[in-house]
MARTIVEX-850444 format. One record per atom (N, C-alpha, C): residue in one letter; x, y, z. Coordinates in pm, whole numbers, plus 50000, padded with zeros to 5 digits. Layout:
N
aXYZ
...
// end
This chain:
125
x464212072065584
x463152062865618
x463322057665761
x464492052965822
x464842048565957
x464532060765997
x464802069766015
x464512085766105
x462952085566130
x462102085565989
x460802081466032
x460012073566131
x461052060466114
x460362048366158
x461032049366325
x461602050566327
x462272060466491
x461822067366558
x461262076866471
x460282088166539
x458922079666555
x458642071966481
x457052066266520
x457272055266616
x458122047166617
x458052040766726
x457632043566881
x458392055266908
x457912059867053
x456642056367069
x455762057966982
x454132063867030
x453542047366997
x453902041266971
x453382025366991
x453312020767075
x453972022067181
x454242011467330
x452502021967428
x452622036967348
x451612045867428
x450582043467370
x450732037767256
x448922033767167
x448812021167243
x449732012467283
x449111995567360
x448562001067480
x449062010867540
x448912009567697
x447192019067699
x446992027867579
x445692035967530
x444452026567557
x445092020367466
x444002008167374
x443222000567496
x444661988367629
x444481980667703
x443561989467791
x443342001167833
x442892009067937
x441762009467888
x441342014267751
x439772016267725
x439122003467741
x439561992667681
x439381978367702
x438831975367836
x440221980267909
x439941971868088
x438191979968145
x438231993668100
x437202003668145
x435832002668104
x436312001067921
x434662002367864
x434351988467775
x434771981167829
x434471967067721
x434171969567606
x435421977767541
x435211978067371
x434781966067283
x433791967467223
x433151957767172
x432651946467190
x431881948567355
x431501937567382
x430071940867483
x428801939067404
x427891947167494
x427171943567601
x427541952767646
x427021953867828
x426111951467859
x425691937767908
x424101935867975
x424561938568119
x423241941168177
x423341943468299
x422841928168381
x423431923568481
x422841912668524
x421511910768568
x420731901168586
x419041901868593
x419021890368717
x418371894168799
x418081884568938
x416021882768863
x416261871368818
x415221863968786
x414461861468906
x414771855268995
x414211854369136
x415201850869254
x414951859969424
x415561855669487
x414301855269607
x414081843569668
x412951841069748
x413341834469852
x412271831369961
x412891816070110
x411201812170086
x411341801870101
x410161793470133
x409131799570266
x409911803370330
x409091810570468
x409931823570456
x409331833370550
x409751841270564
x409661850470761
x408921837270832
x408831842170937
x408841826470988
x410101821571084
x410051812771107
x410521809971265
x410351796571361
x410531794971498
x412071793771502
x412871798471609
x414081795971672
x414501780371667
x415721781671578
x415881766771584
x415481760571446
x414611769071379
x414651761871217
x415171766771141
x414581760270961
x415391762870906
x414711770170797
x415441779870694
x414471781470582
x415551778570453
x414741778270325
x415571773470224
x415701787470152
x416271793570069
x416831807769986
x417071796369880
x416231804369767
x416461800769602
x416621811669491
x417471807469412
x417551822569338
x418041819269204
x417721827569113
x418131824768978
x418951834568889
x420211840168846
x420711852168813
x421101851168619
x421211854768607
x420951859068425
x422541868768386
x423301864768297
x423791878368262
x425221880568373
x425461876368447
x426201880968557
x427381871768585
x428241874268631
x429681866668628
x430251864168748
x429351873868872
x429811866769002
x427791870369076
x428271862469189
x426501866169252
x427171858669373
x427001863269535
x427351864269622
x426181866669723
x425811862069853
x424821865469971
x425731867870098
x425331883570126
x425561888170239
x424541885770333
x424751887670445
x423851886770565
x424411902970620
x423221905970684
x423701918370797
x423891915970933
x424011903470954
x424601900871084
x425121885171085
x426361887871117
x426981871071128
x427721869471000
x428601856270960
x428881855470847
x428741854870719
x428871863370619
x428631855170434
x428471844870400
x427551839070374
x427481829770244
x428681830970125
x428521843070055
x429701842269991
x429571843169903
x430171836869783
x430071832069633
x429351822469590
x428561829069486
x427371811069519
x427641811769307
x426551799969281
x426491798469145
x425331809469080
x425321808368948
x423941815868926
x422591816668963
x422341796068984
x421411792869024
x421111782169152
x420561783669241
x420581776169324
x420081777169477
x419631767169539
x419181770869664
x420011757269790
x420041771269944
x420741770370025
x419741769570149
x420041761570234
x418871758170373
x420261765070456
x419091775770521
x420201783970670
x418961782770788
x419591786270873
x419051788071025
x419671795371111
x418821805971048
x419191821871144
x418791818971282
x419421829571357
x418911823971503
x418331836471535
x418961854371488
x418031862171514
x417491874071411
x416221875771376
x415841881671232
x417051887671156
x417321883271007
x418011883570909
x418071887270807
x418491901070720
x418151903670569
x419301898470531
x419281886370383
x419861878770326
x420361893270192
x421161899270180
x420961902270053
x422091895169910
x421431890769797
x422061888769661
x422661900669606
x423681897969547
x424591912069466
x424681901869354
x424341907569205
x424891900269115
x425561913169023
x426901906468955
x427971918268914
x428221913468761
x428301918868705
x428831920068546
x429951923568549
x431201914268470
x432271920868506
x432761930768392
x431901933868324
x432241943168207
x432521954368308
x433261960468249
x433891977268344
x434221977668464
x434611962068540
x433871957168638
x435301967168734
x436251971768675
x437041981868760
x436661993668806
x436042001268723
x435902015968753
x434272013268741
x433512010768685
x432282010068720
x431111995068654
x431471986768810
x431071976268747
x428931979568748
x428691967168722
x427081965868695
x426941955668767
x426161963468900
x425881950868996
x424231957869016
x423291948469008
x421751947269108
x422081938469234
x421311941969282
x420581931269453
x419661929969455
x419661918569514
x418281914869582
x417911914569778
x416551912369849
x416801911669937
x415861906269998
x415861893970080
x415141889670125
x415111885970303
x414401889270344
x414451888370541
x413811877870596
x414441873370661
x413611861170777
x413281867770898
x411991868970923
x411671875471087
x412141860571190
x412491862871284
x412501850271392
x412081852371532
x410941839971495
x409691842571659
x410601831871758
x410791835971884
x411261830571976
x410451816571985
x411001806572017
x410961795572025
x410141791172184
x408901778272179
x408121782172306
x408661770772371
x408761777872492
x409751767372593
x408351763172684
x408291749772729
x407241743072778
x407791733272899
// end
């Protein structure tokens, strides 16, 4: 009976490390929504040098949600819901990433959103 229980041991420590991997990969038993950007908008969308516009957004489902800019610094990590007053100085696509962290190693579930501020030069008098 010990000879048995000897021989099966080996393959236990290789069934935890099986198990934890499908887990980390495929969120065994736990189902996968994909995150939902309810709305991501600015109050304006073409505005003078020197102002400001407000970005509002609402995300569903999702466990991180973050705004890049394509020029200049991140915003960053934001909440699900909420709005932020910026003042670009030269035209700007804002984009939202919202991520599910189910599978979130090998293939997480992220949408975007994207929204642009044109910026009209400011009239000097």
């Amino acid at each position: 009976m010990k000879k048995i229980l000897k021989k099966n041991n080996r393959y236990l420590p290789l069934f935890f490390v099986i198990m934890s991997l499908l887990f980390l990969f495929s969120c065994i038993g736990i189902d996968r929504t994909d995150p939902i950007i309810n709305f991501f908008t600015a109050d304006m969308h073409t505005i003078t040098e020197g102002d400001s516009v407000t970005l509002s957004w609402e995300v569903t489902e999702a466990t991180a949600v973050t705004i890049d800019l394509d020029n200049g610094p991140d915003i960053g990590l934001i909440d699900l819901s909420g709005f932020i007053s910026v003042s670009p100085t030269t035209t700007t696509t804002y984009t939202l990433t919202a991520t599910n962290s189910c599978g979130q190693l090998l293939f997480p579930s992220t949408i975007t959103a994207m929204v642009t501020i044109t910026i009209n030069p400011a009239i000097v008098e």
